[in-house]
N, C-alpha and C positions, 0 to 999 in steps of 0.2 A: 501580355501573353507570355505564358513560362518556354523558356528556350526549348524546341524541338517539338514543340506542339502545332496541333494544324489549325488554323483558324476555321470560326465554324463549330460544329456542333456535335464532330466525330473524336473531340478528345483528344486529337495529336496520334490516332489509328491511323496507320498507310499498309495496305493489303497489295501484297504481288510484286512490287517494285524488289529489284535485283543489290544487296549491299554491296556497299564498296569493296574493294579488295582490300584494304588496310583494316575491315572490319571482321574479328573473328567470328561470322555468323553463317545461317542457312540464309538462303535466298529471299523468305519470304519475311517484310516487315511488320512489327508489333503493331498489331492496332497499333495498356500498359490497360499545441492542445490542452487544454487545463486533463488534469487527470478526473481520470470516470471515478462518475462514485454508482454507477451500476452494477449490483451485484453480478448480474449474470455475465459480464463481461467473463470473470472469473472461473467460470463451468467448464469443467476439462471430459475428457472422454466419456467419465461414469455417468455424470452429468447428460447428456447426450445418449447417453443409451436409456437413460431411464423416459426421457420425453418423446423418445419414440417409439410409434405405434405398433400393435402387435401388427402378429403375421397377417392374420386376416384380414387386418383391414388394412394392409400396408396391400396387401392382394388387391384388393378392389381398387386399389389408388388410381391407379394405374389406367381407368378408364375415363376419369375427370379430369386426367390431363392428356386425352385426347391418344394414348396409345392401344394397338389392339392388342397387345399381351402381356403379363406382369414382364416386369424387368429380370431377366436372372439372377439368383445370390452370385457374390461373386464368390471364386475360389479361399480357403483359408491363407491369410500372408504367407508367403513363401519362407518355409526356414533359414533359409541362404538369399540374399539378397542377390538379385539379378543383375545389376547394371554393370556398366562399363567399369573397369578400373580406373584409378586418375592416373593418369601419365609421371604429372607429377605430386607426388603427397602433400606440398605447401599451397596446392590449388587446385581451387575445386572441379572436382570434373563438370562436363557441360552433355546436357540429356536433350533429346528430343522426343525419345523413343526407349521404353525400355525393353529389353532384350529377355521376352520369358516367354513361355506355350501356353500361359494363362490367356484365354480367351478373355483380358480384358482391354478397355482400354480408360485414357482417365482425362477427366474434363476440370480444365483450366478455366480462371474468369480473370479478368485486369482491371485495375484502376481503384474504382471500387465509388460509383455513382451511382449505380442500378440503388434504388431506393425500392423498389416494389415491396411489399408484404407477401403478397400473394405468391413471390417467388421464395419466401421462404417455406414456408405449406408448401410448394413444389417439392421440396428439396426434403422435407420432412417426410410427407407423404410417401415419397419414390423411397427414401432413405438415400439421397443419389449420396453419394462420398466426395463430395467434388471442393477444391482447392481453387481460391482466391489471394491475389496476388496487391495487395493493398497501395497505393501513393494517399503519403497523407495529406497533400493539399487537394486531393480529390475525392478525398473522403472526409475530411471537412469534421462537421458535425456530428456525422451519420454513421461513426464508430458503433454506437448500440444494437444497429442493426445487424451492422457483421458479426455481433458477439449472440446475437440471437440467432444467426449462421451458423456460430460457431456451436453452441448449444444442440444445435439438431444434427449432428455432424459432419459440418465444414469445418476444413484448414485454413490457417490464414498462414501467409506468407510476406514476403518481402517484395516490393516495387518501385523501393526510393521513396525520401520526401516529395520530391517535387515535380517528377517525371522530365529529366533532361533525357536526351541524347550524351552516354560515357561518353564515346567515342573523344579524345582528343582531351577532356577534361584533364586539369591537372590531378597527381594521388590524394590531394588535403580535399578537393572539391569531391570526387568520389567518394572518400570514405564518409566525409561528411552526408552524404546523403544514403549512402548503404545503413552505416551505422545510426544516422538522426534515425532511421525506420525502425532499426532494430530493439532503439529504446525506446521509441515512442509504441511502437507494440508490446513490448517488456512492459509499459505500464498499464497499457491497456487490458491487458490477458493473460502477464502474470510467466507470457514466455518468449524467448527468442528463435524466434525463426530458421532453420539451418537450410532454407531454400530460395532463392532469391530470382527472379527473371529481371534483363535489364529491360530498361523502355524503348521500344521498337522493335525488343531483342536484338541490338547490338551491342557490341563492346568490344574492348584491347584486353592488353595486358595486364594494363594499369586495372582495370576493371577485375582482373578476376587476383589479383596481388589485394586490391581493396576491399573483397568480397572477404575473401579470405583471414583479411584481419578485424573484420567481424563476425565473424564465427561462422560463418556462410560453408557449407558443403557441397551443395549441389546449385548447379547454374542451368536452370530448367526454360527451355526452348519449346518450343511443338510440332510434328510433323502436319498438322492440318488445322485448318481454322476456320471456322464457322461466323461466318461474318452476314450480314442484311443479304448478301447479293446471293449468300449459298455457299456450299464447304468449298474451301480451296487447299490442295496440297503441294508440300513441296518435295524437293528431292526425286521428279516426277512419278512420285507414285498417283494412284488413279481411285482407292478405296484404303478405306479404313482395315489396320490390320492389329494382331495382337500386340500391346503392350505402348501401341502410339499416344502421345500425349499431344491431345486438340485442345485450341484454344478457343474461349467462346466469348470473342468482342463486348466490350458494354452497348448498352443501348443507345441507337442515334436517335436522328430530331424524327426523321420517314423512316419507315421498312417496321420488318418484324419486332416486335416485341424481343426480350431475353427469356420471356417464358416460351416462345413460341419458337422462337430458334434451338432453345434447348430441347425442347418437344421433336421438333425436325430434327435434327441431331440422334433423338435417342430410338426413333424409327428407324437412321439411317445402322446405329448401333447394332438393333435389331437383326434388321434384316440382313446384317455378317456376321448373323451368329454369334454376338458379343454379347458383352454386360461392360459395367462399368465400376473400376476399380477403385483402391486408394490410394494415390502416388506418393504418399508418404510409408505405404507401408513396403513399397520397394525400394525405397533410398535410404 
């Protein structure tokens, strides 16, 4: 079993428990190759807008995945990027939450097991804009899939090779696993990631000095997470509000599906008056 994972069938996820004090994080914890000869791995923006569907029927989507009203467009990217400043300029700032009046908010995925098909036609369908966070011993084989993600317009980012616990690792053991991610997506996609979440969302020092010397800008956290049992947040807030970034667990062994919790989720979107955003296009 890879170090800081959970035994069992939830993938090394722990929802609720309080982090350490030595750990520079919010309260609530992370859940988290020969080269492709697939083209599509390759398909960058244009790409993706061309395979997705007109307005019309992007309209009607929206009833076959179980919601009562299309989704909102989101706002046009903001000309001035919104977030936090870094503190300091050799390291990257850390997000949970971006800071803008856009009525959006932007949905996180981890690991990267979910295998479904179905949830890619979700994603297309909606047009959701939604950012996955990849470990490549969790994603194994199943690289194609995410580039077929990526194709309809998913983000892929950074999750580590192997999903440890930073915390306490030495700087050679961190970067290796920042950076093993960053090339092993460089080959797969053709680009390197400048966003990265740790696994459990924890980390040091040493974690964001590591992140940082591979190319890493932002170190992206979440204010709320959408787990089998139901949204939970931190920082006590109590709903979903502009510009918060939620995470949305991989699929367990019982409970909801990832299409179904996303579904749940985009009701909950809904009904505050939201839509949902692209978190790259604020950082």
């Amino acid at each position: 079993m890879r170090r800081g994972r959970r035994a069992g069938g939830g993938r090394g996820h722990r929802w609720g428990a309080a982090a350490p004090a030595a750990v520079l994080v919010p309260a609530l914890l992370l859940t988290g190759c020969a080269p492709s000869v697939d083209p599509i791995e390759r398909l960058g923006k244009k790409a993706a807008q061309r395979v997705r569907p007109s307005s019309s029927a992007g309209d009607q989507a929206y009833r076959r995945w179980g919601l009562a009203a299309p989704l909102a467009a989101p706002p046009s990217p903001p000309v001035r990027l919104l977030t936090a400043r870094r503190t300091d300029p050799a390291r990257p700032r850390t997000v949970d939450h971006i800071r803008t009046t856009d009525k959006v908010v932007f949905l996180t995925y981890d690991d990267g097991a979910e295998r479904d098909p179905r949830f890619i036609d979700m994603v297309r369908e909606l047009r959701l804009p939604v950012s996955f966070f990849l470990t490549d011993s969790v994603v194994g084989p199943g690289y194609g899939h995410f580039a077929r993600l990526r194709a309809v317009g998913a983000d892929i980012e950074n999750h580590t090779l192997d999903h440890p616990a930073m915390p306490g690792l030495p700087y050679a053991g961190q970067r290796a696993e920042i950076c093993g991610q960053q090339d092993k997506l460089k080959s797969r996609f053709g680009v390197r990631p400048r966003l990265f979440r740790p696994p459990y969302g924890t980390y040091d020092t040493t974690t964001l000095r590591a992140a940082a010397d591979c190319g890493i800008t932002t170190i992206v956290l979440w204010r709320a997470a959408m787990t089998p049992d139901g949204i939970t947040y931190v920082r006590g807030t109590r709903h979903l509000t502009p510009g918060d970034i939620v995470l949305v667990g991989p699929d367990e062994a019982t409970g909801p599906t990832l299409k179904e919790r996303t579904r749940r989720l985009l009701r909950r979107v809904q009904a505050r008056g939201l839509t949902v955003g692209r978190l790259e296009d604020y950082l």
